[in-house]
N, C-alpha and C positions, 0 to 999 in steps of 0.2 A: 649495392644495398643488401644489407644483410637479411638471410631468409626470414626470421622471426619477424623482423619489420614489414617484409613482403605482407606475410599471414596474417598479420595485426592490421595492417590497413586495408587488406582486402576482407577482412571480418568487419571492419567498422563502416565499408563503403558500402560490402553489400548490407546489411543489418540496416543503417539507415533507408537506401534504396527498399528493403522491401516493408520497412514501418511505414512510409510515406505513401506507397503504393497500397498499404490495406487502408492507411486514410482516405487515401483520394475515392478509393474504391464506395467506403463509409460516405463521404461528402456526395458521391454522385448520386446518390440515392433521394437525397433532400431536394424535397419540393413544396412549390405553394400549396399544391393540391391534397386535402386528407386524404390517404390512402384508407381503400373502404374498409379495410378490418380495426383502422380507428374509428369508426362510425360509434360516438356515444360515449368517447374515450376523450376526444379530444373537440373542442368546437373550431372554428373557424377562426376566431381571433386569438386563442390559445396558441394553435398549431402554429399560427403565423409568427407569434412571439416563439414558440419553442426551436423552431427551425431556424431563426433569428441568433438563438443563444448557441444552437450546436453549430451555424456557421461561423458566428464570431470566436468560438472556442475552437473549433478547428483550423482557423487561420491561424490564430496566435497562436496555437499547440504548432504549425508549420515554421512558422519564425520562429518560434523559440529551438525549437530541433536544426534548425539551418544554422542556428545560430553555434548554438552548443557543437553539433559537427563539424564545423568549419575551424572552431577553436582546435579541436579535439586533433582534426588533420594537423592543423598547423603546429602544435605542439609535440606529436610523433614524429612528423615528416623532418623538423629541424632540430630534434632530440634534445627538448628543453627539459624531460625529466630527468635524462640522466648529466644535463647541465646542473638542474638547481641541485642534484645530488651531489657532483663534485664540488659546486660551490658550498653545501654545508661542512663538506666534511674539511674545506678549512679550518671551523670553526668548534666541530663537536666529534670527537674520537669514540665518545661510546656509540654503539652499534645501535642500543634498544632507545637513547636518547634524539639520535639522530632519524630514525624511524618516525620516535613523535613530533619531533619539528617538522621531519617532509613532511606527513602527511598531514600535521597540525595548520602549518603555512596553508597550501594545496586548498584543505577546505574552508579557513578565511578567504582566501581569494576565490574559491568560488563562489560563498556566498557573496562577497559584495558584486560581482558578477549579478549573478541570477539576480538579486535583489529586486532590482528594477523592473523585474518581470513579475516577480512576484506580488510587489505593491500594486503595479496596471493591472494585473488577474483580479485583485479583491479592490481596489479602489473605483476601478473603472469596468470593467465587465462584468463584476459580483454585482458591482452597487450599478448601473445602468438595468438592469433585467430584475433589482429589487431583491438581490439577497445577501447583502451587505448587509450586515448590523455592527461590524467592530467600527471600533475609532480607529486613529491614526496613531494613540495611545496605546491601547491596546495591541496594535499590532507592532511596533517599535518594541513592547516588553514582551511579544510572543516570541520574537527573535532572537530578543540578546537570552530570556528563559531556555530557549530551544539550543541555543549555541553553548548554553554556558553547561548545561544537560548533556549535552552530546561529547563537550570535551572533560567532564569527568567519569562519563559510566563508559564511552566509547572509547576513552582514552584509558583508563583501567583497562576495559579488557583486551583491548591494544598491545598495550606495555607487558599483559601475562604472557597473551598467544608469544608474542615476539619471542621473551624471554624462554617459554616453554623449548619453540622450537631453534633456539641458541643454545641450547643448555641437555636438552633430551635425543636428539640426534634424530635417527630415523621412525622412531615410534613416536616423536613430539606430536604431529595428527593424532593420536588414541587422546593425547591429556588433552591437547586443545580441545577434540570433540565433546570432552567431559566437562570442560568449564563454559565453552558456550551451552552445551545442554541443560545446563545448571541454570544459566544464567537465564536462558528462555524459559525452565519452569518457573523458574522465580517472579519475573517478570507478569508470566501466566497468573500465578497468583495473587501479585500486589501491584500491579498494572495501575487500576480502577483505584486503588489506596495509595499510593505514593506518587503517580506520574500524574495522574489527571489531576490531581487537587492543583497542581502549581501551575495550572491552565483554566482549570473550570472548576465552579463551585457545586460542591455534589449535597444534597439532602433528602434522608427519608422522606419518601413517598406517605405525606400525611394520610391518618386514616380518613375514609372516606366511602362512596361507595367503590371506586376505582380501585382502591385498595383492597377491598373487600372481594370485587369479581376476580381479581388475579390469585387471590390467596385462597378462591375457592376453585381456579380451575385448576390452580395448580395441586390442590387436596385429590381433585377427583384424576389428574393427571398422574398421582402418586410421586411428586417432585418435590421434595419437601425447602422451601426459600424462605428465609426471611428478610434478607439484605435487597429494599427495592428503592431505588433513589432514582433522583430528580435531579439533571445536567442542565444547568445555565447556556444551554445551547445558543438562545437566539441572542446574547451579549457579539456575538462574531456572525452567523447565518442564521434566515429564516428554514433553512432545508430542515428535515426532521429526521429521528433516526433512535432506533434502538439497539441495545448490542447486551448480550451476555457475557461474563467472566469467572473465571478460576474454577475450581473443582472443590468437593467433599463441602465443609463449614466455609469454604474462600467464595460460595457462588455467587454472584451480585447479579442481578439486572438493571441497569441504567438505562430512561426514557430520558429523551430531550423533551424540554419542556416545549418546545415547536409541536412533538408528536401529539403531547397531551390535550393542544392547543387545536391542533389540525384535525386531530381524526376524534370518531366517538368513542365509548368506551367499549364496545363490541369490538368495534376493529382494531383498536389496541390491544385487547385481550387475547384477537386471532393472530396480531404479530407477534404477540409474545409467546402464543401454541409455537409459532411456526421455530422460535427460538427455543423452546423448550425440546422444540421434535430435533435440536440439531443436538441438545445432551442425551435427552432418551436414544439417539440412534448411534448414541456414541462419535458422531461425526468430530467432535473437538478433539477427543483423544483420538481418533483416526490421523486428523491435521499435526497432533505432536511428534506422532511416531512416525510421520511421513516427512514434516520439519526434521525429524533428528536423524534418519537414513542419508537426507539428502545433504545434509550439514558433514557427517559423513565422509561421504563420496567425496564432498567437495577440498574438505580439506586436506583428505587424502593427494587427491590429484596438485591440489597446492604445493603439497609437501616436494612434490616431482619437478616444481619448477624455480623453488626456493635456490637460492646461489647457485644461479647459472649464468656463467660466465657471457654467451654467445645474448644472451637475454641482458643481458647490461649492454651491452655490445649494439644489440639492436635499439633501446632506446635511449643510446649517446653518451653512455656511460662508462666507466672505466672497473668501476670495483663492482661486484656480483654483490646484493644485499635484498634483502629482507621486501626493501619497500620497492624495488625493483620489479622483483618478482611476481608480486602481489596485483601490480598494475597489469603487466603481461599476462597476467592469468586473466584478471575478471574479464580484460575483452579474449582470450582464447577460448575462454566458458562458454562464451557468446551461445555460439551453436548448440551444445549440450541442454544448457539454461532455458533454450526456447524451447527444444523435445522435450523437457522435462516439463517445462512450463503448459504445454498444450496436455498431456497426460492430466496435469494437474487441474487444470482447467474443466477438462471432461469430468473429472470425478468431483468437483465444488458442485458443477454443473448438476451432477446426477445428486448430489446430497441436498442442493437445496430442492429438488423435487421433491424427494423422502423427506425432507421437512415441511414443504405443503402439504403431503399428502395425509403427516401426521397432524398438523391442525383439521383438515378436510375432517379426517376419523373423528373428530369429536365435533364436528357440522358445521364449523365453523368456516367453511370453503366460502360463502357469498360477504361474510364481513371481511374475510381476507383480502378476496380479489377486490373488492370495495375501498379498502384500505391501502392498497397499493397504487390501483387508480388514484388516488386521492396524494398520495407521495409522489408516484411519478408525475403526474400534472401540475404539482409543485412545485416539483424542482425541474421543471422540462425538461423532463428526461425523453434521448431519441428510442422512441417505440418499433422503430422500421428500422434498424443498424442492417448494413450487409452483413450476409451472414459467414462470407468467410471472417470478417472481420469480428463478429463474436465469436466465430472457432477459437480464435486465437489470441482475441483481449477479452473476453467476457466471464467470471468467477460465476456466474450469475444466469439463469436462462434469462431470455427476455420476457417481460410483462408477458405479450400476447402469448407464447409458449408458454408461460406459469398458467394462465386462465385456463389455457385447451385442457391443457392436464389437468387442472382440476373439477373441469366439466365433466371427463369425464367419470 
């Protein structure tokens, strides 16, 4: 067996091995009993639906991962990629052509895979626990929308990288970095204006007094916004949610209409401090230039495993190419991915702090932490997670961690 194969499967055996084991770790923890720092947070019939929803999600998050690694073995172990690769190249001589069919095929077939799993998630576990609101309609056209999306903007930038690094040799990584950087600020700025519209319907936040409080706290916050709109959120979920975008004249803030529904206007007002305190702290543009380092790196290290012959070799292949390599690497990243990812983690961690702590500074700490109670009991979310398992999946402190800190 060749070594590359060796390293590749034993990066995927152990990676799963230890994802399952911070699950289990997460799931041991759930019980019937309100732990006492829910006290007032959660009630007794709440908590028993909440823990209800995080066991039924973490089983089917356990199948669907058994599922998925069991494919994943069986496909390395009997060297189907670099089978369906020599089977293309019957058929397709160009190099950047044949790129987009492997990988074009690869993700039809996974989705219709996964499919089934994804309908039981939103038909049957979303809609059992009440947060269900799409059709069957709608979700049918989020699909073929999301597929038809993905294989023209993902397929362009595809077809550059490929070409760049066919054609530019050893410094191809400098141009690729430059046109995904591109394409991520681009995206940054017209996100909320070209991608959301062809999913959800967005409108000006009618005048009102709601209107009114945001545009004055945002006067006395010195933020200056005009762009605030209203997400047809609850057409697919009741969950609620707010989110900021783009920079200079590009800045939006979008409310689901769930939010504006669930919470009062205080507390919308302090989620939106809390989104405001993540431009004033510059946290966005922190996230870009830590995105564009690590994009970087990444494709540097790419560049190192691009036409390698012992790398075809390992997954059943005969000719060294492009789409070969590309697979070899994202599971050899594995390990890096996750050091980089825990780093990453701490500092999201530590910036949404700095972001309550700048709604807090203008008093607004009790509608906050009001406000969140109120999201997270909505969407039952787990309050008690273990905590190596939020080391290492959580962007986010936990609720009870956000409230201490802004107690104090």
């Amino acid at each position: 067996m060749p070594i590359y194969l060796i390293v590749i499967l034993l990066i995927v055996i152990l990676d799963f091995i230890w994802s399952q084991y911070l699950s289990y770790r997460n799931r041991r923890k759930m019980s019937t009993e309100i732990p006492a720092q829910l006290d007032g947070i959660y009630n007794k019939e709440e908590y028993a639906k909440q823990q209800s929803y995080q066991q039924v999600n973490s089983r089917f998050s356990l199948y669907t991962s058994l599922f998925s690694f069991a494919i994943l073995i069986m496909v390395l172990s009997l060297g189907l990629f670099g089978w369906f690769d020599e089977f293309l190249r019957r058929y397709i001589s160009n190099e950047l052509l044949l790129t987009l069919a492997f990988f074009g095929i690869i993700y039809i077939m996974n989705e219709i895979i996964t499919l089934p799993f994804d309908y039981y998630a939103t038909f049957v576990i979303e809609e059992r626990f009440g947060f269900n609101k799409s059709t069957k309609k709608t979700f049918w056209f989020d699909q073929l929308k999301g597929l038809i999306l993905t294989a023209v903007l993902g397929g362009a930038i595809l077809a550059l990288i490929v070409w760049l690094y066919a054609t530019l040799g050893e410094y191809a990584w400098l141009y690729a970095w430059g046109v995904v950087t591109f394409f991520s600020l681009f995206m940054t700025l017209f996100y909320s204006n070209i991608i959301v519209p062809l999913f959800n319907k967005q409108t000006p936040l009618e005048a009102g007094d709601l209107r009114d409080a945001i545009e004055a706290f945002a006067e006395k916050a010195g933020f200056e916004i005009n762009n605030i709109y209203v997400m047809d959120a609850s057409k697919r979920s009741t969950k609620a949610n707010a989110y900021f975008t783009g920079f200079g004249a590009k800045k939006r803030i979008v409310l689901f209409d769930t939010l504006i529904n669930d919470l009062s206007m205080d507390e919308i007002v302090a989620v939106l401090a809390h989104e405001i305190g993540h431009y004033k702290k510059k946290h966005t543009l922190q996230g870009m230039v830590i995105s564009v380092c690590y994009t970087g790196v990444m494709l540097f290290l790419l560049s190192l495993f691009l036409n390698n012959q012992e790398i075809a070799l390992a997954l059943g292949g005969k000719t060294a190419s492009f789409h070969l390599g590309l697979i070899a690497f994202s599971v050899l990243f594995t390990p890096i991915s996750l050091l980089i990812g825990i780093f990453s983690s701490i500092h999201s961690r530590r910036n949404e702090y700095q972001a309550d702590a700048y709604a807090a500074g203008f008093g607004l700490s009790e509608s906050l932490i009001s406000g969140l109670k109120k999201l997270s009991v909505k969407s039952l979310s787990n309050l008690n997670p273990d905590s190596l398992y939020v080391f290492f999946h959580y962007s986010h402190p936990t609720l009870l961690q956000r409230i201490k800190a802004m107690e104090k």
